[in-house]
N, C-alpha and C positions, 0 to 999 in steps of 0.2 A: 119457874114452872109455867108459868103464861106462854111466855116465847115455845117452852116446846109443845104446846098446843095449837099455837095460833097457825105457827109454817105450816103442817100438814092441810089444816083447813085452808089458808091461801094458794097455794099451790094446785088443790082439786079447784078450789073454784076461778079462780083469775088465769093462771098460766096454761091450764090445761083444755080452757075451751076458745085457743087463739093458735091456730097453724103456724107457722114462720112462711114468708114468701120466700121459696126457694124457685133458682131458674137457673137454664144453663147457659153458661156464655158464647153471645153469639157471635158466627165468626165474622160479623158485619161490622164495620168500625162505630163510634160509636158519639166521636166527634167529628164537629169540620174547623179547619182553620178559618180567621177573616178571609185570607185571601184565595180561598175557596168559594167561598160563597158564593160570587154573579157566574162564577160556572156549574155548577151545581145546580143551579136558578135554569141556566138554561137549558143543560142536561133535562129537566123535567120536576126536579124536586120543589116543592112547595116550602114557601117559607110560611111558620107559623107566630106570628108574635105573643105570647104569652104574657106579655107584662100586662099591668094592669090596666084602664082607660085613665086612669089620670095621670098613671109613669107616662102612655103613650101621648096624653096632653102636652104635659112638661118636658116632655126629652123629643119630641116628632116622633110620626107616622115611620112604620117599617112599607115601604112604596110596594103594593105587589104583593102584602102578607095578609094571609088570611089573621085578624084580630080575634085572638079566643083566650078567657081567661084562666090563669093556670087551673083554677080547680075546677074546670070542664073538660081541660085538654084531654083527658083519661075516656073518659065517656065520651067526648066527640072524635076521636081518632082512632080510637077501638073498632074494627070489623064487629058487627052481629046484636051490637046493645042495642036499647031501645030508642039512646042519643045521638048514636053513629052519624055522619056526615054520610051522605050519599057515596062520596071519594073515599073515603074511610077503607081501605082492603089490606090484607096483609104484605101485595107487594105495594104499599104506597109508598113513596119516597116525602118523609117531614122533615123541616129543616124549622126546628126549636131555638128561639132568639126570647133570652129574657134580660133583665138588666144588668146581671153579669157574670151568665152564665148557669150558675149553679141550679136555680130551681131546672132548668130547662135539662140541665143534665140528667136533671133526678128522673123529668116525664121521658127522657129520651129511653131510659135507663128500665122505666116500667112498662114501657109502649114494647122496647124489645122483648119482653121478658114476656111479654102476651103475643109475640108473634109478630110484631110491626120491626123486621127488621133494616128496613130501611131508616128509622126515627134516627136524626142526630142532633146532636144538640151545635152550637156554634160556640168555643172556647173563648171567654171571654165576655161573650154575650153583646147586646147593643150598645154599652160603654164600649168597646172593645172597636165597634164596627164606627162609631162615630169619631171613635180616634185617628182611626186610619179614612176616616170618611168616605167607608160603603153605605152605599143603601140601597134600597130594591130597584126597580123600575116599574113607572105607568105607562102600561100599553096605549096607543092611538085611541081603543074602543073604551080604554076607560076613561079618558079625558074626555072623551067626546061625552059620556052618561055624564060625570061630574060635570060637566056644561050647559049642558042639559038639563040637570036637575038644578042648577043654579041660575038660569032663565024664567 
């Protein structure tokens, strides 16, 4: 007799004031292969490393990637928040690198679903890209600042 009192009460109060995230799918792809990537890079797309600072410690630098941790990527790459990146717009092109894959698929996966349909994630992730041993590139201007700042 308990049980059939309790569901009604859970169900008005936990299930019912929680929307489902629902989104349509977009016709934008939604991964990149490794061996996409330095092209994609120079097509314009931004890579974003998402792993942690101390994965990026232990495993090196993504060269050329903006460093943002997973649980900001939402609020920094979002058009309109109050966290948005400056570059932040809905046609931006992201390229999502986490350790192997999966988280970055998930932000690629909510980035479109708010409109970022350019977000993809990289299959595999940075284990993936150090196996085949890709990685970004440092422009002349930024060796020059890191030289600089190391004088």
């Amino acid at each position: 007799m308990t049980a059939s009192v309790a569901t009604p009460v859970l169900s008005r109060t936990v299930f019912a004031a929680t929307a489902p995230t629902v989104a349509p799918a977009p016709a934008a792809p939604l991964s990149l292969l490794v061996g996409d990537y330095k092209k994609a890079v120079a097509e314009g797309a931004t890579p974003v490393d998402v792993r942690s600072h101390r994965r990026r410690q232990i495993d090196g630098a993504l060269f050329g990637a903006l460093a943002i941790d997973a649980v900001e990527v939402l609020d920094r790459l979002t058009p309109g928040t109050s966290e948005s990146l400056t570059a932040a717009r809905t046609d931006s092109r992201w390229i999502l690198v986490s350790e192997d894959g999966h988280e970055a698929e998930w932000l690629a996966w909510h980035l479109q679903a708010r409109g970022v349909h350019g977000a993809v994630f990289v299959v595999g992730g940075h284990r993936r890209m150090r196996q085949a041993k890709v990685n970004g590139r440092i422009h002349p201007d930024e060796l020059a600042m890191i030289s600089a700042h190391e004088s």
